[in-house]
C-alpha positions in Angstrom: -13.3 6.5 -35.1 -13.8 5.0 -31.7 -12.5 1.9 -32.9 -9.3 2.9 -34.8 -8.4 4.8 -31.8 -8.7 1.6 -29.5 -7.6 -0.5 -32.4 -4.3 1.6 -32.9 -3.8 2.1 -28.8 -3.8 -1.9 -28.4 -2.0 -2.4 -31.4 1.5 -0.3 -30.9 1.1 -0.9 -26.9 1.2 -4.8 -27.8 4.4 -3.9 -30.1 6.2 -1.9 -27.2 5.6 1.7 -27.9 4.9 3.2 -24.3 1.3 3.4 -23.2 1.2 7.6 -23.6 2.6 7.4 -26.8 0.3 4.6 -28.2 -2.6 6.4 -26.7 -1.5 9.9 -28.4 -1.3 7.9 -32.1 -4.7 6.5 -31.5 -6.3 10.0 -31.1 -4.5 11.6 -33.5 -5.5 9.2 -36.1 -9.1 9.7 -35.0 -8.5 13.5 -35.3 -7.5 13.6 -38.7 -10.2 11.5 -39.9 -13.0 13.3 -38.2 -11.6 16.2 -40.2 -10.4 18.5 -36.9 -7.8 21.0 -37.1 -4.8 19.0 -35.5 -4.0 22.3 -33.3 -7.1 20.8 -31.4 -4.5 18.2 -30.2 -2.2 20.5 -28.4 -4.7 22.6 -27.1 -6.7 20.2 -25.3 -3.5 18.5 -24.0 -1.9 21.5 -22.7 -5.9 22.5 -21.0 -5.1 18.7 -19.6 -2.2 19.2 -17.7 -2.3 23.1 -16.9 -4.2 21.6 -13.3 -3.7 23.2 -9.8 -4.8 19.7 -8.1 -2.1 17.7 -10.7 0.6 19.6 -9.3 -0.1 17.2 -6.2 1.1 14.1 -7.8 5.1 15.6 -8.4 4.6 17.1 -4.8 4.0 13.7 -3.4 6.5 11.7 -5.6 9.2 14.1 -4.6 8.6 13.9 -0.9 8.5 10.6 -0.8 12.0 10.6 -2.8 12.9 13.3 0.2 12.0 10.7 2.7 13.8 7.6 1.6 17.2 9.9 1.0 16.3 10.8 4.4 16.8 7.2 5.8 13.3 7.1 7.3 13.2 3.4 6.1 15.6 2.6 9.6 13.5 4.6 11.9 10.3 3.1 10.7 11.9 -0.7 10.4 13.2 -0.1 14.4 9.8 0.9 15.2 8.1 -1.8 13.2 10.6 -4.6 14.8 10.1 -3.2 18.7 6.4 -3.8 17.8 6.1 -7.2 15.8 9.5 -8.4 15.4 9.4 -11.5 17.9 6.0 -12.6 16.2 5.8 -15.9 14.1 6.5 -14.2 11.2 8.3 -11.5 12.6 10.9 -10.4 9.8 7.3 -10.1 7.6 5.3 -8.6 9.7 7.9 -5.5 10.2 7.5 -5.2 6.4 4.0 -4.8 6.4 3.9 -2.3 9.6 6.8 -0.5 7.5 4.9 -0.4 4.6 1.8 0.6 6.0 3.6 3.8 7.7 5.5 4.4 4.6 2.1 4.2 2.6 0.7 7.1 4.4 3.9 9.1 3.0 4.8 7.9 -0.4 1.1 7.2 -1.6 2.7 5.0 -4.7 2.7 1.7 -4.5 6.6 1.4 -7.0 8.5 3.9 -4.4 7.2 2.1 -1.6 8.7 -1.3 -3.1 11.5 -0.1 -4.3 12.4 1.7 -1.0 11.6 -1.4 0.8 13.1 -3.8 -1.1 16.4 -1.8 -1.1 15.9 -1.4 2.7 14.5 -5.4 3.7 15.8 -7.7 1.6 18.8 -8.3 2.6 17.4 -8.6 6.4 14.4 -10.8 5.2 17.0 -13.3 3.2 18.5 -14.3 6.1 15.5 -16.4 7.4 13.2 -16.5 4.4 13.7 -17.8 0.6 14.1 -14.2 -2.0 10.8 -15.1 -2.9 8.7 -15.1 -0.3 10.5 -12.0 0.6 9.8 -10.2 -2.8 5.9 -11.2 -2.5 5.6 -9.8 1.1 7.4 -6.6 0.3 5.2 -6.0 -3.1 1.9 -6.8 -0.7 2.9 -4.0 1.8 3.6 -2.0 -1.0 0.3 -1.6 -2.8 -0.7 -0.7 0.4 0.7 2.8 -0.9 -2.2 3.4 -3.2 -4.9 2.6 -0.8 -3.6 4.2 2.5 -3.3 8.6 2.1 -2.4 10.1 0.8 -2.7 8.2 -2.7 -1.5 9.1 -6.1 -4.5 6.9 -7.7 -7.0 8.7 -5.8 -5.7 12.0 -6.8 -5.7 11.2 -10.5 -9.2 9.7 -9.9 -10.5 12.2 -8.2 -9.2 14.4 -11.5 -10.8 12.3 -14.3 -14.0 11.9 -12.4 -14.5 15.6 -11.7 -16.3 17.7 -9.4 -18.9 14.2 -8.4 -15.7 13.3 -6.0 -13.3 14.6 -3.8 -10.0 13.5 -3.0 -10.3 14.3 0.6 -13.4 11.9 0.5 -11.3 9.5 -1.0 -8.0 9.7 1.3 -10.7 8.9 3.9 -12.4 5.9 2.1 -9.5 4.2 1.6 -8.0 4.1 5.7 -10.2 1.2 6.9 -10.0 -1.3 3.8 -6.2 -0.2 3.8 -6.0 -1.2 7.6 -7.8 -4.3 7.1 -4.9 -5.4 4.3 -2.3 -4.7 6.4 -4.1 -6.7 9.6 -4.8 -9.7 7.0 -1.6 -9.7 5.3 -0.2 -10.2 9.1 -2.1 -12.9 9.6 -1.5 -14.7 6.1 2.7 -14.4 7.2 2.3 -15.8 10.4 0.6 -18.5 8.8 2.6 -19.4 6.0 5.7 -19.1 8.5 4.7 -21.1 11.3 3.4 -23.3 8.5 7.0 -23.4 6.7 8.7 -23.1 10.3 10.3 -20.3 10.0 12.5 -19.2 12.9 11.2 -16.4 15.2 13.3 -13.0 14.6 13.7 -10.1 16.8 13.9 -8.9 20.2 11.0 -9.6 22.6 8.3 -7.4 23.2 9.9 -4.6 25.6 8.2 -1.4 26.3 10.7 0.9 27.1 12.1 0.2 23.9 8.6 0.2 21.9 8.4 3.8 23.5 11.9 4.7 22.1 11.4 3.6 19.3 8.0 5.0 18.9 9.6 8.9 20.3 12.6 8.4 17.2 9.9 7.6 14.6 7.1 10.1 15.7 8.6 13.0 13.7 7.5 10.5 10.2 4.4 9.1 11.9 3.3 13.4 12.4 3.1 13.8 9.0 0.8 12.1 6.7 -1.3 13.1 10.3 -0.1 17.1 9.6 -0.7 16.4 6.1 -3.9 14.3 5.3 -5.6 15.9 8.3 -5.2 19.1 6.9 -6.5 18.5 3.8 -9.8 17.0 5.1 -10.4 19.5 7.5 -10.3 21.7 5.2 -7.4 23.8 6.2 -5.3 23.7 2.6 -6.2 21.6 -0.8 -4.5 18.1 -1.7 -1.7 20.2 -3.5 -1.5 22.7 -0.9 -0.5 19.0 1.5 1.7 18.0 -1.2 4.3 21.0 -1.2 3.8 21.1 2.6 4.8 17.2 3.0 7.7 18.2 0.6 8.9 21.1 2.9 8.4 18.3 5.8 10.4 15.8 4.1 13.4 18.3 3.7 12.8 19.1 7.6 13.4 15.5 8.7 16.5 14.9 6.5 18.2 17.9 6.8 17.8 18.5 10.5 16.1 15.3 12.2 18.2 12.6 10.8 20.8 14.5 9.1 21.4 12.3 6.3 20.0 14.3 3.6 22.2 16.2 1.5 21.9 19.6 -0.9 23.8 16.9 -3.7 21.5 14.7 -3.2 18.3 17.2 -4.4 19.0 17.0 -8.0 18.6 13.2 -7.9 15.5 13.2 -6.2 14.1 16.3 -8.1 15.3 13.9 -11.6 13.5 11.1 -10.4 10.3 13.2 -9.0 10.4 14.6 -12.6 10.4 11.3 -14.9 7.8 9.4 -12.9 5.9 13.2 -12.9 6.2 13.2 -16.7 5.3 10.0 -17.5 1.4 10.7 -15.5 1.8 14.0 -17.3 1.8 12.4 -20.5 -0.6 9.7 -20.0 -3.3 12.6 -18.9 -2.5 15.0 -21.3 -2.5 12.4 -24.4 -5.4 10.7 -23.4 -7.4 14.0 -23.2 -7.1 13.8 -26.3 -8.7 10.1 -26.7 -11.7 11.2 -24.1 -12.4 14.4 -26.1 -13.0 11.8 -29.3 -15.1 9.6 -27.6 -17.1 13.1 -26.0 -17.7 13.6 -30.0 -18.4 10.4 -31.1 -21.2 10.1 -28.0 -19.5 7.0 -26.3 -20.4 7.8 -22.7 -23.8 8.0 -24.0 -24.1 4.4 -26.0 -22.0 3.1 -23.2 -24.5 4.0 -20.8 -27.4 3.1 -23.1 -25.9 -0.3 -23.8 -25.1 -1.5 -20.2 -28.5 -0.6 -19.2 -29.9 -2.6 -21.7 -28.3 -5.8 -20.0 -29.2 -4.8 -16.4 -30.8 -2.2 -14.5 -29.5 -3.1 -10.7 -26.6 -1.0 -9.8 -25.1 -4.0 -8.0 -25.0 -5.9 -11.2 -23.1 -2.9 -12.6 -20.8 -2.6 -10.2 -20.0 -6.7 -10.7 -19.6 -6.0 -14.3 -17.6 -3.4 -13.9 -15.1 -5.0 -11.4 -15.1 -8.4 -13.4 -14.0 -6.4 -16.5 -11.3 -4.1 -14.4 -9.8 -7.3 -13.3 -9.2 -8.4 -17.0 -7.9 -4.8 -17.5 -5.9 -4.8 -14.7 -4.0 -7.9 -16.3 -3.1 -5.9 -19.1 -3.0 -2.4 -18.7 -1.3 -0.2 -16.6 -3.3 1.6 -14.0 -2.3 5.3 -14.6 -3.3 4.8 -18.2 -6.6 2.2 -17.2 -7.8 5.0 -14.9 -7.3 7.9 -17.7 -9.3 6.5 -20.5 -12.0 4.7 -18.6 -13.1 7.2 -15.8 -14.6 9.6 -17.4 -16.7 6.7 -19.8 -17.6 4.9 -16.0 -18.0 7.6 -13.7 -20.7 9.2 -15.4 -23.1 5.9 -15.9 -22.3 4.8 -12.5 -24.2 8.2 -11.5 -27.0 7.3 -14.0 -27.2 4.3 -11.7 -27.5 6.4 -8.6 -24.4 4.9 -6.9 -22.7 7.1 -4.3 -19.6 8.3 -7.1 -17.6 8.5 -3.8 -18.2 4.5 -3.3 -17.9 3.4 -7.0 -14.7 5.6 -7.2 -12.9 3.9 -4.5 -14.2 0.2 -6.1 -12.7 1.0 -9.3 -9.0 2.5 -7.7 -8.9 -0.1 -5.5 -9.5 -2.9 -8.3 -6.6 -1.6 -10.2 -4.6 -1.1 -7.4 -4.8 -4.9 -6.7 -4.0 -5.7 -10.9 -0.7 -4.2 -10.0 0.2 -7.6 -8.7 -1.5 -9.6 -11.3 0.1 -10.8 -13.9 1.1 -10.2 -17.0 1.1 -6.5 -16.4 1.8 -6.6 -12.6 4.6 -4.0 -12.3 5.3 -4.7 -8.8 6.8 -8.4 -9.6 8.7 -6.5 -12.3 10.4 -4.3 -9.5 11.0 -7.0 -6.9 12.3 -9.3 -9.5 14.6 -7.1 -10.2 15.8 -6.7 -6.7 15.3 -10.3 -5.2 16.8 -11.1 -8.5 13.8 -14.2 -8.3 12.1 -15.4 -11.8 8.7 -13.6 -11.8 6.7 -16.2 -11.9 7.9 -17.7 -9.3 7.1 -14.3 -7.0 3.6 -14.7 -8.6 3.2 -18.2 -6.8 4.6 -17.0 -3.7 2.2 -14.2 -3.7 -0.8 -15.6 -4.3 -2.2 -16.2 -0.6 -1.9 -11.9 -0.4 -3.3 -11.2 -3.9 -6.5 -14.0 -2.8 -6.8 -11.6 0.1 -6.9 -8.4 -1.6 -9.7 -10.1 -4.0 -11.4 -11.0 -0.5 -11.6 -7.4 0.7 -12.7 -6.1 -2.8 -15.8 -8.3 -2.0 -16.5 -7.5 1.3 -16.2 -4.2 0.4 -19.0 -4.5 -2.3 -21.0 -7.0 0.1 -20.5 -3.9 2.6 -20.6 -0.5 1.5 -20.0 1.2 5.1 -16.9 -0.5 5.2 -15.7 2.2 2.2 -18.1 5.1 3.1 -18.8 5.0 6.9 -15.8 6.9 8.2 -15.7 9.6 4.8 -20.1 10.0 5.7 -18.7 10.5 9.9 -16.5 13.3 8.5 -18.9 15.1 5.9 -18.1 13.8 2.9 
């Protein structure tokens, strides 16, 4: 049944049918000819989504809908450009700093492009080409994923179950996420002083750095207020969440003032779709995971890949080599979902720290966001830039090499992932 589920998943996904809904067929089917009662169905998908810690993803999606109708975008770009703006590169390099403060508040990689991208391109096309533009904005972007507070690590952290937390996570993720955002510097100034780009932006001046910094320290507070509460302890990820929403509604309505009670339906909508659409994807593919619990795939899964090797380093390479091919083709929401809870537990067979392997295998789909033909990030910047995907694929290649680069330093190196989560007590 195993294999009509997968069979049936790949086949109406390749036709169109959206991922939760091609997943849902595929488990039904199995259902009905393992001979279940198909109220099994329901009940398992409702037990799916009826999650304290999921309520943390629509908490998180609708402040960070909170914070771009708050117009925090300007305060973070004037901070950014007081900082980096008179660099080679300078234009890019305020996009990266941007996105790099903006990933420790949306913690999705599509609202931090799309609130970019609305925000920077039309700075960024006055001294680059709409592609280049589109790939440096979709780089900084999935920083949002990898920086905390993070979506994927929160869903993780949920498939995976008690072996991980998502404070132990948030933390694992700050120094590879600070090493992107250093290296994707570097690649801009490169490629601009390569291309010639013109210098942008005022020259370094402190007085204004420290103004800038004293108007943007109200959004730089609170992924500190927020992720430093929830690994110390002091309240749970979804605890954080409805506190960065209450936050978020502090800054528009009273800090910048340009957040409005008309404009709360709108961002409670769009909170809700994106919400509904991980809500689905979890609660259908319950469904598939229950199935392969019955048919004991874990088990031959584990059995099988211990047959080829029996060094946890040549695990993790197969696994990563295989998540990039996945990655490619499959969304991560619903790659994380249905292969989690089959990986997780034969990582642990392998004895390899779960806190280690689940950061590998977040981070690997985080980077086949931006690899093609599934990379949904080019599908959101062409849209905006308006540029031929491809051709933001080939403009983004030097950032997605780099990304590749830190997934195998980060292997070559465990402490780079665990060290500061091990310093904290994780």
């Amino acid at each position: 049944m195993t294999w009509l589920a997968i069979s049936l998943f790949l086949g109406l996904a390749v036709l169109g049918m959206p991922l939760a809904f091609a997943i849902g067929v595929g488990a039904l089917a199995s259902l009905f000819l393992l001979d279940f009662e198909l109220v099994v169905m329901p009940q398992r998908m409702m037990h799916a989504v009826n999650s304290f810690p999921l309520m943390a993803i629509p908490l998180f999606m609708l402040a960070g809908e909170l914070m771009v109708k708050a117009g925090i975008m300007d305060r973070l770009i004037a901070f950014a450009n007081s900082l980096v703006g008179r660099m080679h590169g300078g234009l890019a390099h305020v996009t990266i700093t941007s996105g790099t403060i903006f990933a420790s508040v949306s913690g999705a990689a599509v609202a931090s492009a799309s609130a970019m991208g609305s925000t920077l391109v039309p700075s960024l096309r006055k001294y680059y080409p709409d592609a280049y533009s589109g790939a440096v904005i979709a780089s900084a972007a999935n920083l949002g994923p990898v920086i905390p507070p993070s979506n994927a690590m929160i869903v993780y952290a949920l498939m995976a179950g008690s072996s991980v937390s998502v404070g132990g996570l948030f933390m694992a993720g700050i120094v590879p996420g600070l090493m992107l955002a250093v290296g994707f510097m570097a690649i801009a100034s490169w490629i601009s002083w390569r291309r010639g780009y013109e210098l942008t932006g005022e020259s370094f001046n402190l007085c204004n750095v420290a103004h800038q910094a004293r108007r943007a320290l109200v959004i730089i507070m609170m992924p500190v207020i927020v992720v430093g509460g929830i690994v110390g302890g002091v309240f749970t990820a979804t605890e954080g969440a409805a506190i960065a929403v209450v936050y978020s509604a502090f800054i528009g309505f009273v800090v910048t003032r340009r957040l409005h009670f008309a404009d709360l339906p709108g961002c409670l909508y769009r909170a809700a779709v994106t919400s509904a659409m991980v809500g689905a994807l979890i609660a259908f593919a319950s469904v598939l995971t229950f199935v392969f619990t019955i048919e004991m795939v874990p088990v031959m899964l584990s059995s099988f890949i211990q047959s080829l090797t029996s060094d946890p380093l040549t695990f993790i390479l197969l696994t990563m080599v295989l998540l990039v091919g996945i990655g490619m083709l499959v969304e991560s929401n619903a790659a994380y979902i249905m292969l989690v809870p089959l990986f997780a537990p034969v990582a642990l067979v392998y004895g390899i720290d779960p806190l280690y392997f689940g950061f590998l295998f977040m981070y690997n789909l985080v980077v086949g966001m931006m690899t093609p033909p599934v990379g949904v990030l080019y599908f959101v910047m062409s849209g905006i830039t308006k540029v031929p995907m491809m051709t933001l694929v080939k403009e983004s290649l030097p950032f997605v090499a780099f990304q590749f680069a830190i997934l195998g330093l980060c292997i070559a190196f465990p402490p780079i992932v665990t060290g500061l989560p091990r310093l904290l007590g994780y």
